[in-house]
C-alpha positions as CSV (number, residue, x, y, z in Angstrom):
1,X,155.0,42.0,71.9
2,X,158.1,42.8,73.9
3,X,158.4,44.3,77.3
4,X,159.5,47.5,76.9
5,X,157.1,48.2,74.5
6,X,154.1,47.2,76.4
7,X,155.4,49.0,79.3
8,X,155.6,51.9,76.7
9,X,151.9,51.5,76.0
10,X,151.4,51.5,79.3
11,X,152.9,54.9,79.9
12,X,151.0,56.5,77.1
13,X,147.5,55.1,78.5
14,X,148.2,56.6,81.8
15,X,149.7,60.0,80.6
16,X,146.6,60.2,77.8
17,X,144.1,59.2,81.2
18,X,145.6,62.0,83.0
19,X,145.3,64.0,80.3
20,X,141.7,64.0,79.9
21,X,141.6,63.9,83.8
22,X,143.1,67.3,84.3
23,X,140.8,68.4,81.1
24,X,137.8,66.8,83.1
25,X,138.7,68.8,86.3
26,X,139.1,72.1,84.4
27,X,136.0,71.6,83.2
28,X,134.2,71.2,86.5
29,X,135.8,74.0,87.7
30,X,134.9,75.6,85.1
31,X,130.7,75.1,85.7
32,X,131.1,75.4,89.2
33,X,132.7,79.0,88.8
34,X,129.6,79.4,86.2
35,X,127.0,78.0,88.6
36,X,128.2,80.3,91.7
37,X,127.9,83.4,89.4
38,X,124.5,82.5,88.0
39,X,123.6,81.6,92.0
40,X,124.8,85.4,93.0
41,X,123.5,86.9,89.9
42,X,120.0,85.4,91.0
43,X,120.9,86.4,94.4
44,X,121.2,90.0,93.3
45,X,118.0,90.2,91.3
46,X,115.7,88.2,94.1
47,X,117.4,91.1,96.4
48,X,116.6,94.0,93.4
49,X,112.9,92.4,92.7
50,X,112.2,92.6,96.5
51,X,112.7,96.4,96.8
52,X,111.1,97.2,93.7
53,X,108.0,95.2,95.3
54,X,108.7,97.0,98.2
55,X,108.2,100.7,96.3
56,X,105.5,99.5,95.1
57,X,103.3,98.1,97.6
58,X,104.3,101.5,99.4
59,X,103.2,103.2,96.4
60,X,99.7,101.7,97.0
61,X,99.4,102.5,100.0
62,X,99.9,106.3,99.4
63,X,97.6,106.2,96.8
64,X,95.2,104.8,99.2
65,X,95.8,107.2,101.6
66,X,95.2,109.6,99.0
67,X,92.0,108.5,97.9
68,X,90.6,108.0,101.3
69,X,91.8,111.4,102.1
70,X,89.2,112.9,99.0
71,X,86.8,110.5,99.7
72,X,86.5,111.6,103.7
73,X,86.7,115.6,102.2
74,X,84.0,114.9,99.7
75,X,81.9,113.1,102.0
76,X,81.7,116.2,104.4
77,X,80.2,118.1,101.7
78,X,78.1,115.2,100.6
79,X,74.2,116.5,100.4
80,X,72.1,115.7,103.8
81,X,68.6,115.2,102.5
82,X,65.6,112.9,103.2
83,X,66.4,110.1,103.1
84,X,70.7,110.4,103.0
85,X,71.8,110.1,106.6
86,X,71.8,106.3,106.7
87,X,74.1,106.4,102.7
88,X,76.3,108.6,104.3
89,X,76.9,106.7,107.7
90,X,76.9,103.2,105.7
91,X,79.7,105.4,103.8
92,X,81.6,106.6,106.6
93,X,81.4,102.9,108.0
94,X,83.2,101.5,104.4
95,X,85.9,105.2,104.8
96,X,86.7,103.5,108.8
97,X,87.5,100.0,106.9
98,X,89.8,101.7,105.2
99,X,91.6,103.6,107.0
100,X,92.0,100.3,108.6
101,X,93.0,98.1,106.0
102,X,95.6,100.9,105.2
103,X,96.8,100.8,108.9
104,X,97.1,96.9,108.1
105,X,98.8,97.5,105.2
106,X,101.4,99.6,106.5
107,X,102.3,97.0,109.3
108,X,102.6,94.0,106.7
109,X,105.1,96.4,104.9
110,X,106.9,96.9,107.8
111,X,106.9,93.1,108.4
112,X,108.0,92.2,105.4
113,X,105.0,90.6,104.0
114,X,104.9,92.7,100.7
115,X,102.2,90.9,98.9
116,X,99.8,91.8,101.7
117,X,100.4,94.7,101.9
118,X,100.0,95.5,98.6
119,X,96.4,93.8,98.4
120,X,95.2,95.1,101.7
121,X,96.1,99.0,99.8
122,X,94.6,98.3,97.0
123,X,91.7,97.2,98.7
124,X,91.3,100.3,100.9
125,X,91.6,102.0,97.5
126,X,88.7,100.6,95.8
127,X,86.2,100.7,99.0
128,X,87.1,104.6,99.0
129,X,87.0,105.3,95.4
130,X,83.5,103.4,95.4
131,X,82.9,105.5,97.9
132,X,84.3,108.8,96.4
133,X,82.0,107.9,93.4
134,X,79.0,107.3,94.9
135,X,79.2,111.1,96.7
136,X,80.3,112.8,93.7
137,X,77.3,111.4,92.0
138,X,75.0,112.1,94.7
139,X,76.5,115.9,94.4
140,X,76.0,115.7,90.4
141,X,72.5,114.3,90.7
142,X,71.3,117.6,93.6
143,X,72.7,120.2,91.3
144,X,70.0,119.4,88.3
């Protein structure tokens, strides 16, 4: 082999190595532009799936509210009989727990602690409903 023609070789190696190191870099470039987008884009939905918990733990809550609303309305018309008055203050005892756990509620949404709030609403909303039953029953069952 001659010289020149190794140093020719030579030459082509390194041009063919940079080559494929330019191709290599473009190619990182490439999935770090991807990665960043797919980091933003998952930015952006965290941000979108926040809110929409957001509505909905204040969604709860008004439905509590609601609830506890009929509930306390329903229980002021609730029968008094023999026998009732200690039903109907065990009753109004479960109505103040939640009216409570709403006022919770409603300071774990401010705060940011979405989850919570959600459960402590949905809480409030079954101890009134339970309670909402229970009195509509009781008005059912003195009407017969």
């Amino acid at each position: 082999m001659w010289r020149g023609e190794r140093r020719g070789r030579r030459g082509l190696a390194a041009a063919a190595f940079g080559v494929a190191l330019i191709a290599g870099v473009s190619v990182a470039v490439s999935v770090v532009a991807s990665r960043r987008e797919a980091a933003m884009e998952a930015a952006a939905d965290a941000a979108t799936g926040k809110e929409k918990a957001k509505a909905e733990a204040a969604a709860a809550i008004n439905d509590a509210k609601a609830v506890l609303s009929e509930a306390q309305a329903l229980l002021d018309k609730a029968p008094k009989g023999k026998g009732s008055a200690a039903d109907i203050e065990a009753m109004k005892g479960d109505l103040t727990t939640a009216g409570t756990a709403i006022t919770d509620a409603e300071a774990a949404l401010s705060g940011d602690r979405i989850l919570d709030a959600k459960a402590k609403a949905e809480s409030a909303k079954a101890a009134a409903t339970s309670v909402k039953t229970a009195v509509e029953a009781a008005m059912a069952a003195k009407k017969k």
